[in-house]
C-alpha positions in Angstrom: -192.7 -223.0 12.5 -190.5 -224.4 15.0 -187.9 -226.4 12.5 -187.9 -222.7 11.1 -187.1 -221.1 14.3 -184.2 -222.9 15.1 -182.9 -222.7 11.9 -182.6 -219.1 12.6 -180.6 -219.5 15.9 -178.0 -221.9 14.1 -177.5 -219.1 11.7 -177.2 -216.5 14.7 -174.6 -219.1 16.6 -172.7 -219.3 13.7 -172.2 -216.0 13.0 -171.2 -215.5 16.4 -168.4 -218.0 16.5 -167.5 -216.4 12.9 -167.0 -212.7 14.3 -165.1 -214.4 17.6 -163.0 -216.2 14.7 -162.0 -212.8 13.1 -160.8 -211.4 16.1 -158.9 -213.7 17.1 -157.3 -214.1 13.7 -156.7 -210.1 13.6 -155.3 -210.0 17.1 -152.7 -212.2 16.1 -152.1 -211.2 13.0 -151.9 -207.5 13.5 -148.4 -207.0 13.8 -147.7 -208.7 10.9 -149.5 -206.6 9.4 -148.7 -203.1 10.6 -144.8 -202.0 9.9 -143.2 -200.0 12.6 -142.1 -197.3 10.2 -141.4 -197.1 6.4 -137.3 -197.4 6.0 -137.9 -194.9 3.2 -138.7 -192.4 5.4 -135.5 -192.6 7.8 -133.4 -190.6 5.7 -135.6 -187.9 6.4 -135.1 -188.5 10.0 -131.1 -188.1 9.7 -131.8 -185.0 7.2 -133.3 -183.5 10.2 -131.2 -184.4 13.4 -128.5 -183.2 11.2 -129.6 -180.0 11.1 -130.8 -179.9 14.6 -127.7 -181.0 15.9 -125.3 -179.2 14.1 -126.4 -175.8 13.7 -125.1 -172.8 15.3 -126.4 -169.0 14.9 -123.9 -166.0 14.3 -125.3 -162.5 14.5 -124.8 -158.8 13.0 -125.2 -156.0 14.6 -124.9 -152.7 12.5 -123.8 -149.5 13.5 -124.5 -146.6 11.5 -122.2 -143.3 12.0 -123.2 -139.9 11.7 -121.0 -137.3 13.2 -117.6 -136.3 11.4 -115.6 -137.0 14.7 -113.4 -139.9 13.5 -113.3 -141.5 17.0 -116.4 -143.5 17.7 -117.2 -144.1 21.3 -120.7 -146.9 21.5 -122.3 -148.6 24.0 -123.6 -151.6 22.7 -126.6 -152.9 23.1 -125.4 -156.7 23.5 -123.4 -158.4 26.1 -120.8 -160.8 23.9 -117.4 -159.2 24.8 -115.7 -161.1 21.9 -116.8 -160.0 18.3 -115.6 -158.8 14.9 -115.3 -155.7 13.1 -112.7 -154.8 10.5 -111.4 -152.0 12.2 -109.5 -152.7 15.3 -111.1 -151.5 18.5 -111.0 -151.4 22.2 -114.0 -153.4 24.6 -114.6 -152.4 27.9 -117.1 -151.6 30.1 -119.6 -152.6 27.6 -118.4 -149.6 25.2 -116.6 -150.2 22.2 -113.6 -147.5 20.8 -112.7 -147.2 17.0 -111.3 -144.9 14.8 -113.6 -144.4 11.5 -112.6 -143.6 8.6 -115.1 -142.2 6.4 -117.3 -145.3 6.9 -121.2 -144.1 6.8 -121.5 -147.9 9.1 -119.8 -150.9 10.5 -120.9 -154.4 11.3 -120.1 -156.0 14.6 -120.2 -160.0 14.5 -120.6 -161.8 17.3 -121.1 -165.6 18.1 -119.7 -168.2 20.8 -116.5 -168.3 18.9 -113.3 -166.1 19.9 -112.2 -163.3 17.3 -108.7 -162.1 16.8 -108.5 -158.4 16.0 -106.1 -156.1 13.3 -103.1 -155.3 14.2 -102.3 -151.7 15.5 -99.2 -149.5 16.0 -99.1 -148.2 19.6 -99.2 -144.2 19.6 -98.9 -143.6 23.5 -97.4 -144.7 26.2 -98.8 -145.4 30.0 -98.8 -146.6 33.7 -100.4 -146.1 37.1 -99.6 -143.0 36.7 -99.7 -141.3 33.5 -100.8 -141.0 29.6 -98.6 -139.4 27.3 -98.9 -139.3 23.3 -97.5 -136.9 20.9 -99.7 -133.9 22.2 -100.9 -134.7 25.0 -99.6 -135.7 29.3 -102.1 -136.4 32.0 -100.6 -137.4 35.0 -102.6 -139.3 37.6 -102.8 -139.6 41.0 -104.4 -142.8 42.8 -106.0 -143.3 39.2 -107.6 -140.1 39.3 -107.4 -137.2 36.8 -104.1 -134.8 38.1 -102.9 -132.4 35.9 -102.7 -131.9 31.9 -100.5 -130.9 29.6 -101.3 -130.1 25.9 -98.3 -129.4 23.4 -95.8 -129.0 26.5 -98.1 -126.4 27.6 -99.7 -126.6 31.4 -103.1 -126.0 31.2 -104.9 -128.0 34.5 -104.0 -128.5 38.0 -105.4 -129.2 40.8 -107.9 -131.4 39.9 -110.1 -132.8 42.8 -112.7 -135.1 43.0 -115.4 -135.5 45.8 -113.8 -138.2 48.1 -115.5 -140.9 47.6 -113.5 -143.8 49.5 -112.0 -145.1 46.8 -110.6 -148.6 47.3 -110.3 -150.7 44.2 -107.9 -149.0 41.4 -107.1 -150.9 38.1 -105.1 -149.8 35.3 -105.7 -151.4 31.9 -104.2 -150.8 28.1 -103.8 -152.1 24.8 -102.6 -151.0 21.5 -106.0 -148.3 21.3 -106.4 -146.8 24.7 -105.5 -146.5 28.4 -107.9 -146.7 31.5 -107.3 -146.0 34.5 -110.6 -146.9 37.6 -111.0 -146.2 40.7 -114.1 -147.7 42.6 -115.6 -147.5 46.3 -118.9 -149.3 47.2 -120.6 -146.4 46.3 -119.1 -144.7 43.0 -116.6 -146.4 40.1 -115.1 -143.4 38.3 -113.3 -144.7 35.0 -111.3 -142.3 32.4 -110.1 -143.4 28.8 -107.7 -141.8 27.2 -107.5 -143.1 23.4 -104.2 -143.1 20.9 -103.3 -140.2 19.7 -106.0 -138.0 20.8 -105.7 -134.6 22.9 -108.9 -135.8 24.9 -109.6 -137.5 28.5 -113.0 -139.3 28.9 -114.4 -139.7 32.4 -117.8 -141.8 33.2 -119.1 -141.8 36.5 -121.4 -144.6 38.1 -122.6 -144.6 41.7 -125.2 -145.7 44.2 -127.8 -143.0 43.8 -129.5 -143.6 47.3 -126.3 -143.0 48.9 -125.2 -139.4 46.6 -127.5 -137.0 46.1 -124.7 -134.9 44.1 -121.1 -135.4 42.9 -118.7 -132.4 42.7 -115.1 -131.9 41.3 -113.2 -129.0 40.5 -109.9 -128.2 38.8 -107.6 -124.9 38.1 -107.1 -123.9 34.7 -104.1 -122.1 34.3 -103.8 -119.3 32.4 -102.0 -117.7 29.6 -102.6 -114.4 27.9 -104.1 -116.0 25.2 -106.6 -117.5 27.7 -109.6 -114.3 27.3 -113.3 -115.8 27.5 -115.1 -119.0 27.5 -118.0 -119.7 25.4 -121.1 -122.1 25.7 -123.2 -123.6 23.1 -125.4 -120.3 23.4 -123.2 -117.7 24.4 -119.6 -116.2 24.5 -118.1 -114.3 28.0 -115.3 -112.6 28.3 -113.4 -113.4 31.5 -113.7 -110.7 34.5 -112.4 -110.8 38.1 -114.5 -112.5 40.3 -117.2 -115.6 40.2 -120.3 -116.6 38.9 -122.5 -119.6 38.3 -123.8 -120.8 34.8 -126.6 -123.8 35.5 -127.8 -126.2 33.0 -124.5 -126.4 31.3 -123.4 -129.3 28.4 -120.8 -127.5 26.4 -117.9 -125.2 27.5 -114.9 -124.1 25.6 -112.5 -122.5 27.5 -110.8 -119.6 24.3 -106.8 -119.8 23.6 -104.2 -120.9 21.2 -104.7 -124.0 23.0 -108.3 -124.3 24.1 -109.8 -126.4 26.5 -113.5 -127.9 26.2 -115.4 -129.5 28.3 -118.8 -132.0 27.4 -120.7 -132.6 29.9 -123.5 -135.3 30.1 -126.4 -134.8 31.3 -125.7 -131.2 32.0 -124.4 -129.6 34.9 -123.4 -126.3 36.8 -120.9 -125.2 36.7 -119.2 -122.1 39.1 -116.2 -120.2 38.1 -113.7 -117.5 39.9 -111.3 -115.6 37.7 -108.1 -113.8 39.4 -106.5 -112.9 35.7 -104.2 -115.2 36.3 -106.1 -118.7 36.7 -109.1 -119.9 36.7 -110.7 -122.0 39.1 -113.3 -124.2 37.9 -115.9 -126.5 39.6 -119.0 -128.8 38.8 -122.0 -130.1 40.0 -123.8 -132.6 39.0 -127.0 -133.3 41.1 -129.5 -136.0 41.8 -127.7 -138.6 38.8 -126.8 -142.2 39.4 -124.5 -141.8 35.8 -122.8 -139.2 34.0 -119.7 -138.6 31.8 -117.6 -135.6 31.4 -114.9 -135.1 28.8 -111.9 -132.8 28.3 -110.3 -132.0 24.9 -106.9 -130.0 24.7 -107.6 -128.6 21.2 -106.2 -126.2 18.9 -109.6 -123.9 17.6 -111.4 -127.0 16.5 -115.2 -127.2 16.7 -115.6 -129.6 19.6 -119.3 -129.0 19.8 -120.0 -131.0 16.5 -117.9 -133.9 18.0 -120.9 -135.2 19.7 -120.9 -139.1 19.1 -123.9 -139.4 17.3 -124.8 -143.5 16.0 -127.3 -145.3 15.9 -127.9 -149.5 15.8 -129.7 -151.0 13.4 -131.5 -154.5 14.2 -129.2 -157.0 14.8 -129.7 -159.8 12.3 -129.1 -163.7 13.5 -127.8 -166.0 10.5 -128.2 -170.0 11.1 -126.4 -172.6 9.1 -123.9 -176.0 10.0 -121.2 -175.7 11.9 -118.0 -177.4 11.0 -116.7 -177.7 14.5 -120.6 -179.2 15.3 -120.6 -181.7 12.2 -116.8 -182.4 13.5 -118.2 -183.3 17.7 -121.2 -185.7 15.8 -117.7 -188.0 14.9 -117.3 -188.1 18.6 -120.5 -188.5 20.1 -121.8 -192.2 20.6 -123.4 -193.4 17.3 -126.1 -195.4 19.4 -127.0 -192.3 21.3 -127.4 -190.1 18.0 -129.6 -192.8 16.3 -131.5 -193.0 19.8 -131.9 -188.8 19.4 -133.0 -189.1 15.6 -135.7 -191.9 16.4 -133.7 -194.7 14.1 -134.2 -198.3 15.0 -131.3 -200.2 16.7 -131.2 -202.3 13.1 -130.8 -199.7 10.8 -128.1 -197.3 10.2 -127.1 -194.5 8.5 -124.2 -192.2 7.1 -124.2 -188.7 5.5 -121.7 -186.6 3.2 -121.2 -182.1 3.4 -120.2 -181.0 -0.2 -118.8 -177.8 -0.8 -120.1 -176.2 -3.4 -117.9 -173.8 -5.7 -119.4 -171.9 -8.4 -116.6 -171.4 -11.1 -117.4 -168.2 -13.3 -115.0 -169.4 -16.0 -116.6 -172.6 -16.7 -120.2 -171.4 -15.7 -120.4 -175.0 -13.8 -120.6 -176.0 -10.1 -117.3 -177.9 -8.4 -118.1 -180.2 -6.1 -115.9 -181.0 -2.9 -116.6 -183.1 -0.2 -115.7 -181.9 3.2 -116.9 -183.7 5.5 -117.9 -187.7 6.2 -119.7 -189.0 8.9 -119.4 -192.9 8.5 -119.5 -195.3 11.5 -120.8 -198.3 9.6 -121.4 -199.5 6.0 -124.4 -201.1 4.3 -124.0 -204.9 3.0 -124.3 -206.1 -0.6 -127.6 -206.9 -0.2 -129.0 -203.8 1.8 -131.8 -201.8 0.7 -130.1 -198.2 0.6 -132.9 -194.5 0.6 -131.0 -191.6 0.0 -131.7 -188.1 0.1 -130.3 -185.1 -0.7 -130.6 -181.3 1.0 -129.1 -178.0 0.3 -127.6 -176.2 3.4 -124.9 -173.0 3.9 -121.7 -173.8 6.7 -122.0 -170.3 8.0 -118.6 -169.3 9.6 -117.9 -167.3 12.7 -116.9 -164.0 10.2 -120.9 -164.7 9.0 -120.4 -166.2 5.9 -122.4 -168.2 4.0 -120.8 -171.1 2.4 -123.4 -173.3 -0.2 -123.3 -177.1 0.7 -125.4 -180.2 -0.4 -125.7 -183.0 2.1 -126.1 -186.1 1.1 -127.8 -188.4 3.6 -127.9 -192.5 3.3 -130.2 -195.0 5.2 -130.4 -198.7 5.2 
């Protein structure tokens, strides 16, 4: 009984010192044994900072049309001031002018990038002081509507404007409109006038806790034509004396050469009739914004002018950026590696193929376009690949098919 006794604490002593063995043996054999990463899998790695580092977004933002006026006033619901539409048009004051041209819609690109626009013949010319096109001459005075003139005709004077301290004027033009802006710290009053158009538009900002209502007031003069006025619900026929209409968005003042006025939001609007002139003034009350717009018009139907457009979800593209893969040749290799989680011993390098489909040949040219090589494996090196589709999207949002090629070693 005893000899067996201790025969079974040698075997439990033994054992012992045998599991004590094992872990010492595993403890210093365990990084032998476990691999930091599998090299196959770096290539993966670079496939990925690739695309993380040089990709860019461009987006497009359409705007559908639906009015038959062919000059398309939008504020847009973005804040890029540089983007791209085929048409040439006019930024400012986050509104965009155009002229359409039958077009049901437009897309406006934007990105980071800059953007050039079409070239456009000039049909106006202006200052401080005045607009004048082939129908139409408003002067100004301290950047402030004055008088107008429509087909050598003179058809306002005396237009005045609440006093409003106005101490900032600017005067700005290009090949589409004229603006003319005058601002105090309560109101910034700014009127475009745009090509060859008979029309002045006029948008008012200011500090509503400071104005409770803005009034201005001009003198139309008039010619025997001149015989009644009409709103959007009713026609009058001009009679000595005054009187008030309320609530008013349309007007259209009846000659050979009518004048219009759209109002928005609406607004009263007083009149006095001597049979020679008429005096005008309106009211707009309790608004921090408003626009009102004149057209100088020739029996058109002004009232169907109404800008009426609408924009659709803006869409964002993502694909490589040549001017991204271009800055990788300049950034520190070590740092990039460092970024993509490569060791310090291994490296990498990476080809951008164009690829051209040729409808002749029914077959796919190949062209590489860019490189990125900063060192090259030895003889001996164990080289993974991998290969990717991808699109270089350009600032115009197009889509261009690449395959990039990525090396590891």
């Amino acid at each position: 009984m005893n000899k067996k006794g201790g025969t079974q604490v040698d075997w439990v002593i033994s054992l012992a010192i045998f599991l004590v063995y094992l872990m010492i043996f595993f403890m210093f054999l365990r990084p032998r044994l476990e691999p930091v990463t599998h090299t196959d899998s770096f290539p993966a790695l670079v496939a990925e900072g690739v695309v993380e580092d040089a990709s860019w977004s461009v987006y497009n933002a359409p705007l559908f049309i639906n009015t038959n006026d062919s000059l398309i006033i939008a504020n847009l619901p973005f804040n890029y001031s540089d983007f791209y539409t085929a048409k040439y048009h006019s930024y400012l004051d986050n509104k965009i002018f155009f002229i359409n041209e039958n077009s049901s819609y437009i897309n406006l690109i934007y990105s980071s990038k800059n953007y050039s626009k079409p070239f456009l013949t000039k049909d106006f010319t202006a200052d401080n002081n005045s607009f004048t096109n082939s129908k139409l001459d408003v002067g100004f005075n301290n950047f402030m509507p004055d008088d107008l003139e429509y087909e050598n005709n003179q058809l306002i004077t005396d237009f005045s404007f609440d006093d409003f301290g106005a101490n900032e004027f600017s005067f700005y033009e290009d090949s589409l409109l004229a603006n003319f802006k005058a601002s105090s710290s309560i109101i910034n009053h700014s009127c475009f006038l745009v090509d060859d158009f008979s029309r002045t538009y006029c948008y008012v900002n200011s500090d509503k806790t400071n104005v409770e209502s803005i009034n201005f007031s001009f003198t139309l003069e008039l010619t025997s034509d001149f015989n009644s006025w009409n709103t959007l619900t009713e026609n009058i026929v001009f009679v000595d004396g005054c009187e008030t209409k309320n609530n008013i968005s349309f007007i259209n003042f009846d000659g050979n050469d009518d004048i219009a006025l759209v109002l928005n939001p609406n607004a009263d609007v007083a009149f006095c009739y001597d049979n020679s002139s008429l005096d005008v003034e309106l009211s707009f009350n309790d608004v921090s914004d408003f626009s009102y717009s004149i057209f100088a018009h020739e029996n058109e139907d002004i009232e169907t002018y109404t800008n009426r457009y609408d924009f659709g979800i803006t869409i964002e593209n993502k694909g490589l950026s040549l001017d991204k893969l271009n800055n990788l040749t300049t950034t520190d290799y070590e740092t990039i590696k460092a970024n993509w989680n490569l060791p310090n011993e291994n490296d990498f390098s990476f080809d951008v193929i164009n690829l051209t489909y040729n409808t002749i040949t029914n077959t796919t040219v190949k062209n590489t376009i860019y490189t990125y090589n900063q060192s090259a494996p030895h003889d001996l090196a164990n080289v993974y690949a991998t290969t990717f589709n991808d699109f270089i999207l350009d600032k115009f949002n197009i889509l261009h098919p690449v395959e990039v090629v990525v090396r590891t070693w």
